[in-house]
C-alpha positions in Angstrom: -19.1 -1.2 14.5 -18.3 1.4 11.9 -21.2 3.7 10.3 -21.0 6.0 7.0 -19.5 8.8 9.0 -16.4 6.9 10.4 -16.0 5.2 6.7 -15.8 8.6 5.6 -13.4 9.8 8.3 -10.9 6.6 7.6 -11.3 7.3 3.5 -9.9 10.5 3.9 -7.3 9.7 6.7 -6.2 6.9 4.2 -5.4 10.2 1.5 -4.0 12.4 3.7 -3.3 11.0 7.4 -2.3 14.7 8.4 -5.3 16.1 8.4 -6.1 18.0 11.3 -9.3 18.2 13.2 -10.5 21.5 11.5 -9.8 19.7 8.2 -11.8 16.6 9.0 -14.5 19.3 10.3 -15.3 19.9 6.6 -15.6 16.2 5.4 -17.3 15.1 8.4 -19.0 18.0 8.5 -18.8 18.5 12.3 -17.6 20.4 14.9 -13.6 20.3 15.4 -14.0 18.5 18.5 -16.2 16.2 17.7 -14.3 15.4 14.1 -11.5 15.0 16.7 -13.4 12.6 19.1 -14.3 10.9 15.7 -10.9 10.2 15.0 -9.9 8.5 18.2 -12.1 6.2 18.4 -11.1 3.9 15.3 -7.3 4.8 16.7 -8.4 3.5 19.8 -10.4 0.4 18.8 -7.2 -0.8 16.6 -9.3 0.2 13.2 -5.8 2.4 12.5 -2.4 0.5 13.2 -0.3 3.3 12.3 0.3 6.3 10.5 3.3 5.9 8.6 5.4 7.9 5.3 5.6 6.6 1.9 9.2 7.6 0.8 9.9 7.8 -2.5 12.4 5.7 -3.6 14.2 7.3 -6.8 14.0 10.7 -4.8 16.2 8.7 -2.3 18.5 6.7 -4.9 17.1 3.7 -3.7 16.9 1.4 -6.9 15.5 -1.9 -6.5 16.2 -5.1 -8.5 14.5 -8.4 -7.7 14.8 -11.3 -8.6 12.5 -14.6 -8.8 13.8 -17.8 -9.0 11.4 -20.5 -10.0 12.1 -24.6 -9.1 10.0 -27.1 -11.8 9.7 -30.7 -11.6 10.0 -32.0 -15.1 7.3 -34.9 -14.5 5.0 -32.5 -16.3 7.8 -31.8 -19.3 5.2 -28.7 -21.0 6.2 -26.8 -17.8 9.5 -27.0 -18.4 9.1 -25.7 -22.2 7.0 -22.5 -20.5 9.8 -21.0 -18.9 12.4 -21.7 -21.4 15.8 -23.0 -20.6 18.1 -22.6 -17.2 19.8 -19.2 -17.3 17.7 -18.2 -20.7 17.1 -14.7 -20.5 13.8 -14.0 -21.9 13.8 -9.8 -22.8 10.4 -8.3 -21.2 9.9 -10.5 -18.4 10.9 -8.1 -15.9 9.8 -5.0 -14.7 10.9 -2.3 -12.9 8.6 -1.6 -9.2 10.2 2.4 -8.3 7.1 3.7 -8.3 5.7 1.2 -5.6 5.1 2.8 -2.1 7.0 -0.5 -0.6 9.8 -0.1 -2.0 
């Protein structure tokens, strides 16, 4: 079971998840050690999966285009009229995700 002080601990490991024990010593406000025995024991009861990087994605040239393909029965014909014609191109439906952590 999780109490206030091991919310707080995986709040500010969610911001920074590099934080070191002396740093978690001044949010926790605790010892070193024990901010560091604090931190493995959600690590070890599978509260924290992983510790992972967020690239960015411009930084790396990575652009990302998507696209959706939607499939409508007609035997509700209004539906059809909602997303316009096959192949229409409807300016302003789309939108650009670079500065989304997954992509």
């Amino acid at each position: 079971m999780l109490d206030d002080l091991d919310l707080r601990l995986l709040e500010a490991l969610q911001k920074d998840a590099n934080l070191t024990a002396q740093q978690l010593r001044d949010v926790l406000h605790l010892s070193p050690s024990q901010a560091g025995r604090r931190r493995q024991r959600p690590e070890n009861d599978g509260f924290i999966r992983a510790y992972v990087a967020q690239l960015n994605a411009t930084r790396l040239g990575l652009h990302i285009q998507g696209f959706i393909q939607v499939h409508i029965t007609m035997e509700v014909p209004e539906h059809g009229e909602t997303f316009g014609a096959p192949g229409e191109h409807t300016p302003g439906n789309h939108e650009r995700v670079d500065n989304d952590p997954r992509c």
